[in-house]
C-alpha positions as CSV (number, residue, x, y, z in Angstrom):
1,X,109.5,100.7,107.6
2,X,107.1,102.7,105.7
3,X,104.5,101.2,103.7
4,X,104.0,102.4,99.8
5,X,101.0,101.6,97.5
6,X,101.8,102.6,93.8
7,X,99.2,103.1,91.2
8,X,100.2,103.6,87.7
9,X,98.5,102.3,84.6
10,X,101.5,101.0,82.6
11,X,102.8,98.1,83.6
12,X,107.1,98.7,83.1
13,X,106.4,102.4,85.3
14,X,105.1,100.2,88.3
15,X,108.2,97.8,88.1
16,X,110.4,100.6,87.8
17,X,109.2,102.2,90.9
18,X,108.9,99.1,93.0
19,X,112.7,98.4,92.2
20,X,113.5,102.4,93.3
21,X,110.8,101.7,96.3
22,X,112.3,98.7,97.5
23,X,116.1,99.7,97.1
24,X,115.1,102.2,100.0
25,X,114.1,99.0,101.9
26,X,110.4,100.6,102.2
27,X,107.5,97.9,102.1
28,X,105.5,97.8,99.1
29,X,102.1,96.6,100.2
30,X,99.7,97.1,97.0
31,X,100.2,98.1,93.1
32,X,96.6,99.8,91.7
33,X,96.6,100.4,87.8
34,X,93.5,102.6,88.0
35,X,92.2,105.2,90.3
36,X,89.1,103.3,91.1
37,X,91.4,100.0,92.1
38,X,93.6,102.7,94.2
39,X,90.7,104.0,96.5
40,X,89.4,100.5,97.0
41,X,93.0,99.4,98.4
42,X,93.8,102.4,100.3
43,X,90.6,100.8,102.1
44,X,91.8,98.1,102.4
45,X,96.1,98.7,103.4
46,X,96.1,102.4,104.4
47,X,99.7,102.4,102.8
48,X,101.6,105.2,104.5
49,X,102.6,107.1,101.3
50,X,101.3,106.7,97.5
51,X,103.0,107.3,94.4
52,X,100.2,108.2,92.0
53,X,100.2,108.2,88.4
54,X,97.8,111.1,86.9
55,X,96.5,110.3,83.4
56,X,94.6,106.5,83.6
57,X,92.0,105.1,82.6
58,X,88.2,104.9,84.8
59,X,89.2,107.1,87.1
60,X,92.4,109.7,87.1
61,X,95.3,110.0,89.5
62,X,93.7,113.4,90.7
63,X,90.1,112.6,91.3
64,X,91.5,109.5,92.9
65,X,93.9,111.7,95.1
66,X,90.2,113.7,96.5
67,X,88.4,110.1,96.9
68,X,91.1,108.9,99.0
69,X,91.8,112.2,101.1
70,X,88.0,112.3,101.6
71,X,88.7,108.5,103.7
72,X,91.7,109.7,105.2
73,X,92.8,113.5,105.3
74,X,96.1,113.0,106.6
75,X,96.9,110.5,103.9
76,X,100.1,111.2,101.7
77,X,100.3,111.1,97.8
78,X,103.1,112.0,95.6
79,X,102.0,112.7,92.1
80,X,103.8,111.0,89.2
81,X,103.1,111.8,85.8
82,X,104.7,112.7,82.2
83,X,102.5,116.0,82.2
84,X,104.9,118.5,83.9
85,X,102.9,121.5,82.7
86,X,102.1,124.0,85.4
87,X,98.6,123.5,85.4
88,X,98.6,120.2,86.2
89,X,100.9,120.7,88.9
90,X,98.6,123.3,90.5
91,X,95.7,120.9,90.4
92,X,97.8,118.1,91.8
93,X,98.8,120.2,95.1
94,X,95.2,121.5,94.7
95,X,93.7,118.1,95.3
96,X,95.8,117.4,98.4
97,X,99.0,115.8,96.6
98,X,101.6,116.1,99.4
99,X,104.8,116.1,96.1
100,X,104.8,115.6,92.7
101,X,107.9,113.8,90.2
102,X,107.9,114.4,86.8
103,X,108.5,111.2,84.0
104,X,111.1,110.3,83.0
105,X,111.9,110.5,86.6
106,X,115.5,111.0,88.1
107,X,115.9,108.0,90.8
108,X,117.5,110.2,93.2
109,X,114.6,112.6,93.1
110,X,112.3,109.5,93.5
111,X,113.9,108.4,96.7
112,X,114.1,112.4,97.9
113,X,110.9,112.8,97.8
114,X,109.8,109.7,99.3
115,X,111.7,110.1,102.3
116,X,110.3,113.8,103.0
117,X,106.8,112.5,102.7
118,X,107.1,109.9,105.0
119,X,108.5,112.2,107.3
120,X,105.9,114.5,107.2
């Protein structure tokens, strides 16, 4: 059973991904609402896949995506975020982001994507 760690700021996202998480019978093992908070427990529960929000506050999904490749390079984040641009994309895979879903998020895309990245 793979092991998930989500980080989002806003509360209602993190319940709805737990409930999509969960239905897939994957473990979750730690919720972060900050990128500071999700570095110190990827330390802590090396999660096998993330689901990272981008925009929050102290530190951002991205830089937090970097911190925590720097520990582990083979660790796997998939991006979450309302900003869809193209840009923001780009600097998502950039920073080592194995997927990226866009909000409002499409359940079946959720669970999709989860299940290549824990197969990679």
């Amino acid at each position: 059973m793979a092991r998930i760690m989500i980080v989002d700021d806003a509360v209602f996202m993190r319940i709805m991904l737990r409930s999509l998480v969960q239905e897939c019978e994957y473990e979750i093992i730690a919720e972060a609402e900050n990128g500071m908070e999700a570095v110190s427990l990827y330390k802590k529960y090396c999660p096998d896949v993330i689901i990272m929000d981008i925009t929050m506050p102290e530190m951002d999904g991205i830089e937090a995506t970097k911190a925590i490749l720097s520990i582990d390079p083979k660790a796997k984040v998939v991006m979450c975020s309302a900003l869809g641009q193209h840009h923001i994309v780009l600097d998502a895979i950039k920073a080592g982001a194995k997927d990226f879903i866009v909000k409002p998020f499409d359940a079946d895309r959720v669970i999709a994507t989860l299940q290549k990245v824990v197969c990679m």
